[in-house]
VOKOL-254311 format. One record per residue (C-alpha): x, y, z; chain; residue number from 1; residue in one letter. Coordinates in steps of 0.05 Angstrom, whole numbers, plus 5000, padded with zeros to 4 digits. Each point is the difference from the previous one (the first is absolute). Layout:
    px    py    pz  seke  lumvo  bado
     X     Y     Z     A    NUM     A
...
END
This chain:
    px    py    pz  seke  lumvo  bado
  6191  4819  1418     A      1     X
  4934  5030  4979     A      2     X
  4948  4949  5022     A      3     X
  4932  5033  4977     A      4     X
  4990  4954  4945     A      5     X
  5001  4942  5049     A      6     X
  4949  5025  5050     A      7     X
  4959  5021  4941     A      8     X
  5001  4929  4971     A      9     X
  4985  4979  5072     A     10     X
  4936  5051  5007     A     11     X
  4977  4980  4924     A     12     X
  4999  4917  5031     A     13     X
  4965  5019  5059     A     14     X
  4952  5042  4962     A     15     X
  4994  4941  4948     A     16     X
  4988  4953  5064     A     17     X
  4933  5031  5025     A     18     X
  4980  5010  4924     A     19     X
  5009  4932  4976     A     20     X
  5057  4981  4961     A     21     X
  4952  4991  4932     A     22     X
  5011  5081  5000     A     23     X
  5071  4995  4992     A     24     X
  5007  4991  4924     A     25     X
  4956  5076  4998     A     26     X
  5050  5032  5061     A     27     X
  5046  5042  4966     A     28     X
  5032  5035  5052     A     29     X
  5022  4926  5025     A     30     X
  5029  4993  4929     A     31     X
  5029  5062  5010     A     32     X
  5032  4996  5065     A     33     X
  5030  4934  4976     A     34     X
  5035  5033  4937     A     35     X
  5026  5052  5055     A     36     X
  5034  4946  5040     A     37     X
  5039  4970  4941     A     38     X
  5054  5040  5002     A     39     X
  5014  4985  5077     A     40     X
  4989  4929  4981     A     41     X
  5084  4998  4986     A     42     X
  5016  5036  5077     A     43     X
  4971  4940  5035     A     44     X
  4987  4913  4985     A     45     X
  4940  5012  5044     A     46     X
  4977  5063  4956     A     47     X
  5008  4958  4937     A     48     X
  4958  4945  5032     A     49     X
  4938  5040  5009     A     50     X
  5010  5032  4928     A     51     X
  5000  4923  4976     A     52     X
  4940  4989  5040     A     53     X
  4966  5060  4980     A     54     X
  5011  4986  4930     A     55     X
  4978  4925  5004     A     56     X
  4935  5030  5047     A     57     X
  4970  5047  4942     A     58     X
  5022  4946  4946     A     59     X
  4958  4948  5028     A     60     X
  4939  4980  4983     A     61     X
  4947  5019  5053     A     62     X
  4984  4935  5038     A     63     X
  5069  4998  5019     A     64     X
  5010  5069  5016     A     65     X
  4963  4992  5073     A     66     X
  5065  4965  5024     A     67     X
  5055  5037  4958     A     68     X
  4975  5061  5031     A     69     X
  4998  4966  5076     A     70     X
  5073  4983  4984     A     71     X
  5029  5067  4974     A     72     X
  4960  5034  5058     A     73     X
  5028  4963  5050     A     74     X
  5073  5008  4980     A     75     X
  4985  5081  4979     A     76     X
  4973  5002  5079     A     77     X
  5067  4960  5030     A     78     X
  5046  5060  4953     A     79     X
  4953  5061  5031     A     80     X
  5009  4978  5071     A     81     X
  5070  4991  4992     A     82     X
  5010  5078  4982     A     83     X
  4952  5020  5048     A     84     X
  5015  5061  5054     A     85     X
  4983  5032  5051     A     86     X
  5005  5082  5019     A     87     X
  4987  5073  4987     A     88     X
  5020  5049  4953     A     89     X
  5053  5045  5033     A     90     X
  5062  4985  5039     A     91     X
  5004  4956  5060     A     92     X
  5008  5039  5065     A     93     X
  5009  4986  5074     A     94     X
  4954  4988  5057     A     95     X
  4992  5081  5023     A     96     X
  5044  4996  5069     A     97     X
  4964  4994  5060     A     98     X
  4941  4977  4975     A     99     X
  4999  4927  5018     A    100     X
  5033  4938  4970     A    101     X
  4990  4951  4951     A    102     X
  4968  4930  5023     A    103     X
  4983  4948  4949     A    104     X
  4921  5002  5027     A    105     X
  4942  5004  4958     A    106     X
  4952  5057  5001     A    107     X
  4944  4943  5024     A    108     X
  5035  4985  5062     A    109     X
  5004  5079  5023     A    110     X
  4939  5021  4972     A    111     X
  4959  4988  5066     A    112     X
  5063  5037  5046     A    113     X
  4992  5058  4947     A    114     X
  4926  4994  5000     A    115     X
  5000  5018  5072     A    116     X
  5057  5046  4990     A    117     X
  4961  5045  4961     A    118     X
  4922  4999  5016     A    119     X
  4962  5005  5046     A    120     X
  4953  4955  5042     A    121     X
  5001  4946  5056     A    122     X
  5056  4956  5017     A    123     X
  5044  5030  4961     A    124     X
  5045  4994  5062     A    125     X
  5002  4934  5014     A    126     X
  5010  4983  4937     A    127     X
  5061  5049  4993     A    128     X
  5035  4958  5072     A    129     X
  4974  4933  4965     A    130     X
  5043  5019  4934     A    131     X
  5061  5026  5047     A    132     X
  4996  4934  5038     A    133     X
  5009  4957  4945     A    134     X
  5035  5032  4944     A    135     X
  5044  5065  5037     A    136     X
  5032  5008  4934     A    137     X
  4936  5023  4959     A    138     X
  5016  5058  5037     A    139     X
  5062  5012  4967     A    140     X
  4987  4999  4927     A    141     X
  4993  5060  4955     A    142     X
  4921  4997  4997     A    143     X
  4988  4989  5074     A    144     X
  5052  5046  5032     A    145     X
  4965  5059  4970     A    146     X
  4929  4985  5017     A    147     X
  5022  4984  5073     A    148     X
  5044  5072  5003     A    149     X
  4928  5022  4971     A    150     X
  4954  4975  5058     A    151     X
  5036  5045  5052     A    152     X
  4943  5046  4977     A    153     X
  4945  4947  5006     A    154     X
  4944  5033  5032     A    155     X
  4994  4932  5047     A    156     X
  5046  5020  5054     A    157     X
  5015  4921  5010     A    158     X
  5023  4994  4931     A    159     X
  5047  5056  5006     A    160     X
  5030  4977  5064     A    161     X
  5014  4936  4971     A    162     X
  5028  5024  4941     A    163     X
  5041  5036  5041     A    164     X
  5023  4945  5046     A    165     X
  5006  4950  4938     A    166     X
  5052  5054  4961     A    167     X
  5038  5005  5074     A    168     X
  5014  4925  4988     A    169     X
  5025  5005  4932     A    170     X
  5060  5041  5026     A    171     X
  5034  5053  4961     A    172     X
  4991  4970  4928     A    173     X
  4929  5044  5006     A    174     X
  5030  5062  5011     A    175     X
  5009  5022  4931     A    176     X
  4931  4977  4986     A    177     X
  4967  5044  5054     A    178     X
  5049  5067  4974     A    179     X
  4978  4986  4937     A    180     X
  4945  5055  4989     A    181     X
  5000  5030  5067     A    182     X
  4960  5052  5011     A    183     X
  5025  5046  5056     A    184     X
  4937  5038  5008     A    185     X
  4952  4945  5001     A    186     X
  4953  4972  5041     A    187     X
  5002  4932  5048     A    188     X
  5027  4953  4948     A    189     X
  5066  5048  4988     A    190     X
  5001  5000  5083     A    191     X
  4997  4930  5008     A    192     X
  5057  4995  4946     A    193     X
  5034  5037  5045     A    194     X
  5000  4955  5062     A    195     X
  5009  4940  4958     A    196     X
  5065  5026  4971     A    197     X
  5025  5025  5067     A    198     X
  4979  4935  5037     A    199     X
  5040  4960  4942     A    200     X
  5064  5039  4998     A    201     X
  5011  5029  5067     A    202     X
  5055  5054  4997     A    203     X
  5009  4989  4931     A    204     X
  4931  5035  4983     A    205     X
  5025  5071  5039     A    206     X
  5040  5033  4940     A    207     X
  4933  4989  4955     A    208     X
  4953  5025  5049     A    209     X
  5038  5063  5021     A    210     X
  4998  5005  4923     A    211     X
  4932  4995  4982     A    212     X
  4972  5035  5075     A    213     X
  5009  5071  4969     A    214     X
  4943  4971  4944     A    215     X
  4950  4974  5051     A    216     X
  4934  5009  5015     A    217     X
  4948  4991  5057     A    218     X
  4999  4914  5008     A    219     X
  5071  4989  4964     A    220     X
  5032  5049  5043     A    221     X
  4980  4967  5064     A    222     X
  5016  4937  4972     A    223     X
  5078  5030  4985     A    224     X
  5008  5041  5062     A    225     X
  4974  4937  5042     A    226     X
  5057  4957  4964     A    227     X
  5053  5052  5016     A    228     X
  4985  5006  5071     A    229     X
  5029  4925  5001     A    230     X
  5079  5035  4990     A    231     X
  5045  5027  5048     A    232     X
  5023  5034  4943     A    233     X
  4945  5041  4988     A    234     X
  4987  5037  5058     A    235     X
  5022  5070  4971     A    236     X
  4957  4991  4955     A    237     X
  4938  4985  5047     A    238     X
  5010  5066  5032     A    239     X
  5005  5037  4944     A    240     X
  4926  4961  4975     A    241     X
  4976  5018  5077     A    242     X
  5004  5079  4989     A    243     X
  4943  5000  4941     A    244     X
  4966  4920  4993     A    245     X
  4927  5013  5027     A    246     X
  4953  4947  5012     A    247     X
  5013  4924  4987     A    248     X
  5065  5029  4971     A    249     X
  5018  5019  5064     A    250     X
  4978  4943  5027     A    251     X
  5043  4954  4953     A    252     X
  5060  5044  5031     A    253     X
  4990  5006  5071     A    254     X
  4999  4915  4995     A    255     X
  5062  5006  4970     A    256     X
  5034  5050  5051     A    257     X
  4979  4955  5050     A    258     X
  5046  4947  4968     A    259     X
  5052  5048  4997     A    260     X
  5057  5014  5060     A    261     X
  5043  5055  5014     A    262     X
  4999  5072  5041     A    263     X
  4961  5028  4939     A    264     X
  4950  4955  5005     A    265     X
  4988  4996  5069     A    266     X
  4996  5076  5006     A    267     X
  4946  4996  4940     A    268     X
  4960  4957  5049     A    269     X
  5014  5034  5058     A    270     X
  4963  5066  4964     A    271     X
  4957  4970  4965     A    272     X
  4963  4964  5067     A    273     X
  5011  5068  5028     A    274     X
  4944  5020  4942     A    275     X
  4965  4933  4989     A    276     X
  4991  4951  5061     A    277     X
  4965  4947  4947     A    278     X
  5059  5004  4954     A    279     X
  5022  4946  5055     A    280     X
  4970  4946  4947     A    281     X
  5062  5001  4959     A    282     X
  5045  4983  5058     A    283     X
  4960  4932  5019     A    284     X
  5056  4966  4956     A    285     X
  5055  5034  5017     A    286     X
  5056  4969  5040     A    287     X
  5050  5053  5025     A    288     X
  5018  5022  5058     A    289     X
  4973  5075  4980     A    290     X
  4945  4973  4983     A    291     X
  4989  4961  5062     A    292     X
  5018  5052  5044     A    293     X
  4958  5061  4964     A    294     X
  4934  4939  5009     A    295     X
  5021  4998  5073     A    296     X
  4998  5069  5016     A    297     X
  4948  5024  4961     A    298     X
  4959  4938  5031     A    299     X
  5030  5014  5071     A    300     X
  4968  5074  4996     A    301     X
  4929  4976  4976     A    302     X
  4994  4953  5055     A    303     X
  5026  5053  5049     A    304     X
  4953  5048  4983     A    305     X
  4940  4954  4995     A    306     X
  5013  4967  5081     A    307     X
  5016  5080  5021     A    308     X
  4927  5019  4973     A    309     X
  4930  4976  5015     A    310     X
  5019  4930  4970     A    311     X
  4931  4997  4954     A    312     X
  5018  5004  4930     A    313     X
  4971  5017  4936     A    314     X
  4996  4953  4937     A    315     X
  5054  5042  4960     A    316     X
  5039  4991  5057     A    317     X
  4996  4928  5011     A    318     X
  5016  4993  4925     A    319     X
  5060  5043  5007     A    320     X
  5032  4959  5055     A    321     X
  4983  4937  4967     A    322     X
  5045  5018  4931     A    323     X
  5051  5028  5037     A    324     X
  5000  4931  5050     A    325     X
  4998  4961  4931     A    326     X
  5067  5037  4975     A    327     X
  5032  4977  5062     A    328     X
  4995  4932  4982     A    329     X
  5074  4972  4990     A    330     X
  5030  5054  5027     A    331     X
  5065  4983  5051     A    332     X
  5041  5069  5008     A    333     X
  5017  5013  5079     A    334     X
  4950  5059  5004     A    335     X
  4939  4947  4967     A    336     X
  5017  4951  5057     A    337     X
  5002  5051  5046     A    338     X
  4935  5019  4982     A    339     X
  4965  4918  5008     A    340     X
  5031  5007  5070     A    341     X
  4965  5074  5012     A    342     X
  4936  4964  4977     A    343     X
  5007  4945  5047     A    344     X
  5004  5039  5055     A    345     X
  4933  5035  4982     A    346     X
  4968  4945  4979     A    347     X
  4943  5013  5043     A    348     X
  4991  5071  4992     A    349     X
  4995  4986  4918     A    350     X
  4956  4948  5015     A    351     X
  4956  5041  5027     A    352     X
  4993  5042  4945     A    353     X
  4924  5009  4969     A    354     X
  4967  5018  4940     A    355     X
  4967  5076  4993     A    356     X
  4935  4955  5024     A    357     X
  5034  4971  5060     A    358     X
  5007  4931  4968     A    359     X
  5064  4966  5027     A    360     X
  5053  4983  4942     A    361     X
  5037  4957  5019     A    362     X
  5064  5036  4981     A    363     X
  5039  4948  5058     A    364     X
  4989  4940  4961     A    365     X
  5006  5030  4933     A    366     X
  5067  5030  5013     A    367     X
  5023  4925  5039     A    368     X
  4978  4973  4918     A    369     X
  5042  5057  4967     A    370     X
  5061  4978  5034     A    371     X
  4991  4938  4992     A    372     X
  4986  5005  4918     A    373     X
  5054  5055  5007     A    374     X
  5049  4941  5026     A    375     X
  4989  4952  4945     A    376     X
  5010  5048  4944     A    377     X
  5065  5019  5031     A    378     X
  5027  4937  5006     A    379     X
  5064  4982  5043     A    380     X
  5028  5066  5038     A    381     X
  4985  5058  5050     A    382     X
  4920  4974  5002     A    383     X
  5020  4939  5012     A    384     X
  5035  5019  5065     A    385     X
  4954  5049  5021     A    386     X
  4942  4955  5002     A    387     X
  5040  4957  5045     A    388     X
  5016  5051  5042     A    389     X
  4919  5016  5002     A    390     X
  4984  4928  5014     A    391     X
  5049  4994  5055     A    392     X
  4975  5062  5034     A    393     X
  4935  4964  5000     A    394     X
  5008  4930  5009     A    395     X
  4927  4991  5035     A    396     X
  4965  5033  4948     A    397     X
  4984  4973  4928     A    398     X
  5015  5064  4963     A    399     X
  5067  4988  4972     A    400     X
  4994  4930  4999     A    401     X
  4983  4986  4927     A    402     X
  5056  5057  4989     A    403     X
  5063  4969  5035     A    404     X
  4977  4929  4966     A    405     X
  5002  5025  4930     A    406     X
  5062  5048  5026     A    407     X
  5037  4931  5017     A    408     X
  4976  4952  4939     A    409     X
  5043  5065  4968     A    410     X
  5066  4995  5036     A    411     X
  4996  4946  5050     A    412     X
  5020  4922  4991     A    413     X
  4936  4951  4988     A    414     X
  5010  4960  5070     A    415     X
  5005  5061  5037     A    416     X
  4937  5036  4979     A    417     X
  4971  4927  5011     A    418     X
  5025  4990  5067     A    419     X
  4981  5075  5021     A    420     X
  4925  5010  4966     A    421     X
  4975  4927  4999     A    422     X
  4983  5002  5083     A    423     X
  4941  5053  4977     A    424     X
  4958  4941  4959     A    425     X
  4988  4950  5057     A    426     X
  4983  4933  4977     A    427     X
  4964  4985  5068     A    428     X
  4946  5044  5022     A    429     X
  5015  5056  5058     A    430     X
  4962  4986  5064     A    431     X
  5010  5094  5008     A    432     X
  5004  5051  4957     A    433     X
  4974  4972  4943     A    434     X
  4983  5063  4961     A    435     X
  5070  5030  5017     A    436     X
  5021  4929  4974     A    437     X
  4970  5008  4941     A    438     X
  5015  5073  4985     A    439     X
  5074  4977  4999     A    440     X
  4983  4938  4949     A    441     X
  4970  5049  4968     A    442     X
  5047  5047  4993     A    443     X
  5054  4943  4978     A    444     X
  4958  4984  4938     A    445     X
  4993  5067  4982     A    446     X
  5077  4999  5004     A    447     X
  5004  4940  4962     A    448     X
  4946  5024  4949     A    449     X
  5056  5044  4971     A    450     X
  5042  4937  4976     A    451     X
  4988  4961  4947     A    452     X
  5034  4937  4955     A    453     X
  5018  5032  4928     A    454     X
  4998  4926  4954     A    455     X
  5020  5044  4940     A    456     X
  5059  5029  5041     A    457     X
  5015  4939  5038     A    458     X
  4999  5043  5065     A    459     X
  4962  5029  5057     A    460     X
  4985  5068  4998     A    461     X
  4988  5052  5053     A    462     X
  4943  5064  4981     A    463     X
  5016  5036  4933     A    464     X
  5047  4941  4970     A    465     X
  5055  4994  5060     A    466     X
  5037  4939  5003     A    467     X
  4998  4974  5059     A    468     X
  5062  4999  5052     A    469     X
  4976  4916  4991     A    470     X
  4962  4956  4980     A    471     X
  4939  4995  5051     A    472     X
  5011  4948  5052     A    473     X
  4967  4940  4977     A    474     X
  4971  4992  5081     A    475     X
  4948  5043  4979     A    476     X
  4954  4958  4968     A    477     X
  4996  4957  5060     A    478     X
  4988  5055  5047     A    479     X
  4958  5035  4956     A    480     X
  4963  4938  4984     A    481     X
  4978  4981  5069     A    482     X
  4980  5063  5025     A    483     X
  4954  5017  5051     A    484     X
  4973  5061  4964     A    485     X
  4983  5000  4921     A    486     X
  4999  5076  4997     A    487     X
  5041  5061  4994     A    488     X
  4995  5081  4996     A    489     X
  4940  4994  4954     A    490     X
  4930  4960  5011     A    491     X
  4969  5007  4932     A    492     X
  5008  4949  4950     A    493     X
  5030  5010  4931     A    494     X
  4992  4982  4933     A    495     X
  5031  4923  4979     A    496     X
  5063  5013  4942     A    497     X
  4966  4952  4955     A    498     X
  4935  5031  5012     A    499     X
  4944  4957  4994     A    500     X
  4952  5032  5048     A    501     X
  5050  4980  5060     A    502     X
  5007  5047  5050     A    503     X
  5056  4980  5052     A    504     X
  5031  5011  5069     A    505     X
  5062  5049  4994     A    506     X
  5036  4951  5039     A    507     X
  5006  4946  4956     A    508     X
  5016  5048  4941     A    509     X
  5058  5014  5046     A    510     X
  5022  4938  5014     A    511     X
  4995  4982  4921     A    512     X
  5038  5066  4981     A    513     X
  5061  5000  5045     A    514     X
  5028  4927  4990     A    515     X
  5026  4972  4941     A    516     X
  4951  4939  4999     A    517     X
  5051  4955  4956     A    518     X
  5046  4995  5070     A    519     X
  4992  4923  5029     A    520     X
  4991  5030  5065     A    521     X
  4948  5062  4985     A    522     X
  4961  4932  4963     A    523     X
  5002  4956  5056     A    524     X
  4967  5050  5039     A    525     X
  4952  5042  4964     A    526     X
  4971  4944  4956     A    527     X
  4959  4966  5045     A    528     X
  4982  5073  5038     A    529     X
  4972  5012  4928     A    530     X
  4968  4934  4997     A    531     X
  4963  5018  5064     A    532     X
  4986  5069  4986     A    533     X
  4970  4979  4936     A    534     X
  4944  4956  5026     A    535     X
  4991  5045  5057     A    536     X
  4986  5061  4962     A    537     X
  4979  4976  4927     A    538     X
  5040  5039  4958     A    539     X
  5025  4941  4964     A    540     X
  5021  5043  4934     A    541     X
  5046  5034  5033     A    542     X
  5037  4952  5052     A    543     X
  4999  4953  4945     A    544     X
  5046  5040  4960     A    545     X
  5045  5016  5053     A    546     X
  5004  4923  5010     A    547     X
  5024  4993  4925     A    548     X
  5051  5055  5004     A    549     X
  5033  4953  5058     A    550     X
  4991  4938  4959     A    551     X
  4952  4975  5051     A    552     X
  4922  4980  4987     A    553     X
  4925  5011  5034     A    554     X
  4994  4930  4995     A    555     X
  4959  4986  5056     A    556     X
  4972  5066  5019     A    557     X
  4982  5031  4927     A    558     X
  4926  4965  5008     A    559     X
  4981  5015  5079     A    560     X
  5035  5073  4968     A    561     X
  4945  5005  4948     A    562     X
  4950  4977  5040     A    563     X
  5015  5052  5061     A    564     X
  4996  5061  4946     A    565     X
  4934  5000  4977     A    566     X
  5006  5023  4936     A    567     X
  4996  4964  4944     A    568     X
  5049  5018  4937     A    569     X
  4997  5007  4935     A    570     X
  5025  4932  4964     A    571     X
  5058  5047  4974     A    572     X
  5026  5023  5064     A    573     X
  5002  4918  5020     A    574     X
  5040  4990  4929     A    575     X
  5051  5056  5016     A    576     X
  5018  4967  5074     A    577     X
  5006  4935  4960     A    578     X
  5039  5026  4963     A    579     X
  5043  5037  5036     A    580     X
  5003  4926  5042     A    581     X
  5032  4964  4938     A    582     X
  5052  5055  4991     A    583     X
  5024  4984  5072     A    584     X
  4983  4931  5019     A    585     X
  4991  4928  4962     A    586     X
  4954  4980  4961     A    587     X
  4975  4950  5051     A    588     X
  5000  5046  5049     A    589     X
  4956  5052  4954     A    590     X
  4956  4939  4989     A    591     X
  4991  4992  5077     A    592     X
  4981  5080  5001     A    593     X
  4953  4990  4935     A    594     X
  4961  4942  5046     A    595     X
  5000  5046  5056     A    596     X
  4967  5060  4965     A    597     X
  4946  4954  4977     A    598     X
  4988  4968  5069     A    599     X
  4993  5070  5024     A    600     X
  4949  5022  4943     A    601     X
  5020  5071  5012     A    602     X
  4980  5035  4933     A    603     X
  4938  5041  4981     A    604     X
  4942  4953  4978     A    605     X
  5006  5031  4928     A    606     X
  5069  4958  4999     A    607     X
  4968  4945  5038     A    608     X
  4985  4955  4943     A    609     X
  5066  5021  4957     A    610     X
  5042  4982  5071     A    611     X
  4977  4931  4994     A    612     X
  5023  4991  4933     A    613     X
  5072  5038  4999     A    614     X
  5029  4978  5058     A    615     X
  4987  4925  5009     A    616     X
  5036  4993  4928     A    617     X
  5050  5051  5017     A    618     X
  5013  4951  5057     A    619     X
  5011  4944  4953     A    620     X
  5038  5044  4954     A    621     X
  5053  5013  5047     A    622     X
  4999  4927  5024     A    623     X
  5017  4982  4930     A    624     X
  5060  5043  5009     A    625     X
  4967  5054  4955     A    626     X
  5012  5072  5004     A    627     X
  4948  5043  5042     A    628     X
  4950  5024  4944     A    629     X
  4988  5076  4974     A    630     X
  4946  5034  5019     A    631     X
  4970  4997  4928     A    632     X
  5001  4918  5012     A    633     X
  4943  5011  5061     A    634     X
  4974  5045  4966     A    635     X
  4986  4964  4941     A    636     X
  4965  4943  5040     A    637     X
  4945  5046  5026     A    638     X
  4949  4971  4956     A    639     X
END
């Protein structure tokens, strides 16, 4: 049905609306319009009905017009909105693929993630993990998905590598978003394409790169040769690429090859650190036997040759035995063991190796640290044995010591490494040889150092991710706990993990790192060492967050704690422990730590005044049985 006549009636009220109905007796495209809607009048009762009323409306006489022409308005308006549509002109087609998903979400909502999307400026970052936080699926639809493929090129290298990581997440519903209108010779958006699509698919992504590699240029093409290197399957083709790739082409393939096993590629090594000594880099991740062995001898020869000269050495030197010492790392063939045992018989002759200014280098202790570092990214086997074997042969010196206790947290059972290592912490001082004493305690927490309790994983680890043969003995804590020495290999202190300003003895790091501090026994222990250790040394941020992470509280040594540090803190430091307090521990008990803050008065005399306010009625907030209040609710009181 043609309905012009009726929206032409219904633009002819509206205009007789603003003009005043007295006009309508002089309107005759109203009069008009209604003889035009006549004939529909017979299609429809409601049609008919607003003829009738039309009729009666420009028959009347003109005081009652106002509210005839109200009336036929009205119903003329209810008849429009009922044929109302929505659209364009053209046919209906789908989403293109790839290019993100519908989501029934306004264009308000995502204007801000686009906004930082697609400008530039400050904290456009944190706004991008703030959107991805609480609404992942922005990142899906149709008008997001493209602006985040987009921001690979972001000049703000931050922004691009979180745009990178976010598409990783999304899995491989993004791939045919980042093919879509990839350029092969482009610059480092097309590159990092590249890596996100291999990191996403895996294996899947080889037939597509080998397709598009003959098409790449400079960035892209170290981007696809890097992602090949990851295949077994490739290695025929990495040869080939060797013959002609210069540069960081080359450079993208030889860290390939090194991933790669078989005679072919271990007689490519074998000439090409004939030619190259520093293309030894590449092999630094490499974990075959060829690889192991070709490190050891090439290694083997350089230290030869440097004890059967003068022993001085130049800096080019020095840095050439350092990269190849740094590929050795991991490394368990027969011939690379062979070699730690040549070195430890000449451990004194390379420790008396100097600089080209006669300035000792230390090569002794630096080479007892490679070993060791070599150990834990090994993992259980050979090295693990070996440094055994070392530590055996020199049971009255410290050496090995931090070696065969991480070598046995590897493969040994928890009560035996226990029952064999614990004798080297005394818990009672030694009336002789204290510093030997200590050298050995030492030398255990180095060993112990190397652990650590995984709460993601539910495990304890050993170096680079190692599960542990078991779960650390649980005897620790008390030995470690009472003592006599608080040190170990290193006598600077280090940086507190919540920061703050706290600098802290390695030890208790340790002793914080290793256990899983959930255990009933690691609690009973180590809590009140914390407690003490907190008032004695005044870094109350920290030991009172280790506290909470055991579901134990400073109460009773946060305030002499404050007091013994010194420094007063900003109010917001002292509303992030509190907070951090009600997460873990009662409200009461939060209360009790609230009072004790305020006792202690430990905040900068600019917060004095706002202290006093805050936390006496945070106190009677949580007393109430209130929640613990934002930081926006002190804030607010600073008046």
């Amino acid at each position: 049905m043609e309905l012009k006549p009726l929206f032409d009636v219904k633009e002819r009220l509206e205009y007789a609306a603003v003009a005043g109905a007295a006009l309508l007796g002089e309107d005759f495209r109203l009069q008009r319009a209604a003889e035009e809607l006549k004939p529909l009048a017979g299609a429809s009762p409601v049609l008919a009905k607003i003829g009738a009323g039309l009729a009666k409306l420009l028959s009347a006489p003109p005081e009652e017009r106002p509210g005839l022409l109200l009336d036929v308005l009205a119903l003329v308006d209810a008849v429009a909105y009922t044929q109302a549509g929505t659209g364009a002109e053209g046919e209906l087609e789908p989403l293109p693929l790839g290019g993100g998903v519908y989501h029934q979400i306004s264009y308000g909502q995502i204007q801000p993630l686009l906004t930082a999307l697609t400008t530039t400026g400050g904290g456009r970052v944190e706004a991008v993990k703030s959107a991805w936080d609480s609404h992942p699926e922005f990142f899906e639809d149709y008008r997001v998905l493209p602006a985040v493929v987009a921001a690979l090129g972001d000049g703000y290298g931050e922004m691009a590598d979180l745009c990178a990581a976010l598409l990783k997440k999304l899995g491989p519903r993004v791939v045919p978003a980042l093919k879509q209108g990839f350029d092969p010779g482009g610059k480092k958006e097309m590159a990092r394409r590249v890596e996100t699509i291999a990191a996403i698919q895996g294996k899947d992504a080889f037939p597509w790169l080998r397709e598009i590699l003959g098409h790449t240029k400079k960035e892209v093409r170290v981007a696809a040769i890097t992602a090949l290197g990851g295949d077994s399957g490739n290695t025929a083709l990495l040869l080939g690429l060797a013959k002609y790739e210069r540069g960081k082409n080359l450079e993208a393939v030889m860290a390939g090859l090194a991933l790669q096993d078989g005679e072919e590629v271990a007689s490519f090594w074998e000439q090409r650190l004939q030619k190259d000594h520093l293309s030894v880099k590449f092999l630094g991740v490499a974990r075959t036997d060829w690889a192991s062995d070709l490190v050891a001898k090439g290694l083997w020869g350089l230290m030869e040759r440097l004890l059967a000269g003068e022993r001085e050495i130049s800096k080019e030197i020095h840095a050439l035995l350092r990269l190849w010492w740094s590929a050795a790392q991991g490394k368990s063939s027969p011939s690379m063991l062979d070699l730690w045992r040549w070195t430890d018989a000449k451990w004194a002759d390379l420790d008396q190796v100097r600089g080209e200014k006669g300035q000792r280098l230390g090569f002794g202790a630096e080479l007892t640290a490679l070993l060791l570092d070599s150990l834990c990214a090994a993992g259980p086997g050979p090295l693990c044995s070996l440094c055994l074997e070392l530590w055996e042969k020199h049971p009255k010196e410290a050496r090995y010591l931090p070696h065969a206790v991480a070598a046995s947290l590897l493969i040994r059972p928890a009560a035996e490494v226990y029952d064999t290592f614990s004798p080297y912490v005394p818990t009672v001082k030694p009336l002789l040889g204290g510093e030997q004493k200590r050298a050995f305690h030492n030398g255990v927490l180095a060993g112990l150092a190397q652990t650590r309790w995984n709460a993601a994983g539910g495990r304890y680890e050993v170096g680079a991710g190692w599960s542990a043969a078991q779960p650390l003995d649980p005897r620790w804590a008390k030995r470690l706990t009472h003592a006599v020495w608080r040190t170990t290999m290193h006598d600077f202190k280090m940086p507190s993990p919540v920061g703050r300003g706290e600098h802290l003895d390695e030890y208790d790091l340790i002793l914080t790192r290793i256990f899983d501090l959930t255990s009933p026994e690691v609690r009973q222990e180590l809590a009140p060492y914390l407690r003490q250790r907190m008032k004695l040394l005044g870094n109350y941020q920290t030991y009172s967050r280790w506290l909470f992470a055991m579901g134990s509280s400073p109460q009773g040594a946060l305030k002499d704690s404050i007091l013994k540090s010194g420094r007063p803190a900003y109010l917001y430091y002292i509303w992030g422990l509190l907070n951090d307090a009600a997460k873990a521990l009662t409200l009461d008990e939060t209360a009790q730590l609230c009072q004790q803050v305020l006792d202690a008065g430990g905040v900068r005399k600019e917060d004095a005044a706002m202290a006093q306010k805050v936390l006496p009625w945070t106190v009677e907030q949580l007393r109430a049985g209130r929640p613990f209040p934002e930081w926006d609710d002190w804030w607010n009181m600073r008046q």
